[in-house]
N, C-alpha and C positions, 0 to 999 in steps of 0.2 A: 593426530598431528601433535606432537610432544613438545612440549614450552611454546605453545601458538594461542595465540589470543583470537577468537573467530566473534566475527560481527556479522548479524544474522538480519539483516533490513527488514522493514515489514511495508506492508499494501502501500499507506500511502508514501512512502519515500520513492514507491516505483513510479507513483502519479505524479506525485511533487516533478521530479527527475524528468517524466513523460516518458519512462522507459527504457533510461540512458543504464540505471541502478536496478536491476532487479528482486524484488521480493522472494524470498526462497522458499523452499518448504522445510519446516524443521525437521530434523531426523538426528538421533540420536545413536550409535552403533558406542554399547557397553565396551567398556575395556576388560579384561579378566584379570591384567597383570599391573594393577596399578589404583590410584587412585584419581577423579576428577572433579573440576572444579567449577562451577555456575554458577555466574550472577547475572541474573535476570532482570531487566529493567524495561518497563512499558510506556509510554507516553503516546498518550491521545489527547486532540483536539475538547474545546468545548466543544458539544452536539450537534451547534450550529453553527458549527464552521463549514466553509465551502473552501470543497478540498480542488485544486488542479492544477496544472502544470505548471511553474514557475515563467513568469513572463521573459524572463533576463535568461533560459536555457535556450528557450525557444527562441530567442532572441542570435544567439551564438549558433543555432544550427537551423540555418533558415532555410536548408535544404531536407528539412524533416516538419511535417505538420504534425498536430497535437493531435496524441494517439488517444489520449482520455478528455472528457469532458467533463465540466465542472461539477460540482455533488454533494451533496449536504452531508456532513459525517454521520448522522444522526440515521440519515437512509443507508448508507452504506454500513454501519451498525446490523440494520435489520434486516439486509441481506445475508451480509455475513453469519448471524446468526442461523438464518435457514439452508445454507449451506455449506455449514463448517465444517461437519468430518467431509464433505465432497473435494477432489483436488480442486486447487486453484486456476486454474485453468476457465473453469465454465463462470467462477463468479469474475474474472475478470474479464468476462466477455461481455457477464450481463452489466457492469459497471461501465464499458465502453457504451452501450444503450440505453440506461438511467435516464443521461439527460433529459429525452424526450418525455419523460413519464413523472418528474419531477421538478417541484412546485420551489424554486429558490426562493421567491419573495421578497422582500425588503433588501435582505442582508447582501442579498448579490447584486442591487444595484449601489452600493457604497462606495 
């Protein structure tokens, strides 16, 4: 796409959102006949932030419950980790099952 500026979301913007924004998968297709331009910019949570869906979306679409559950970044970290070259798909399945299996503690009753 020529003079286009593309904004590439990532995991938790689709959780924040509850699904409304989706996270994409990045892919890149070379140009032959030209030149292109990337700037990359990353932003994550402290570790132990608890990541989920925005109260005030969920709020607005009260005909849609909360596709994700809450989740320490720090866990979601280390799964990602172990399934990073895998599609996206399976790690945000195991992400919607997390909660059960993880220990929020303190920080999530604040």
């Amino acid at each position: 796409m020529k003079h286009s500026i593309v904004i590439n979301l990532g995991d938790q913007l689709e959780v924040i959102t509850n699904g409304k924004y989706k996270s994409v998968m990045h892919r890149v297709i070379a140009q032959t006949d030209g030149t292109r331009m990337s700037i990359a910019s990353f932003y994550n949570p402290g570790s132990d932030a608890v990541i989920y869906p925005a109260p005030a979306l969920l709020e607005k679409e009260a005909d849609k419950s909360q596709v994700y559950p809450k989740f320490v970044f720090e866990d979601y970290m280390k799964l990602y980790a172990g399934l990073k070259f895998q599609a996206k798909e399976p790690r945000f399945e195991a992400m919607k099952t997390v909660e059960s299996a993880v220990n929020l503690g303190p920080i999530a009753t604040v």
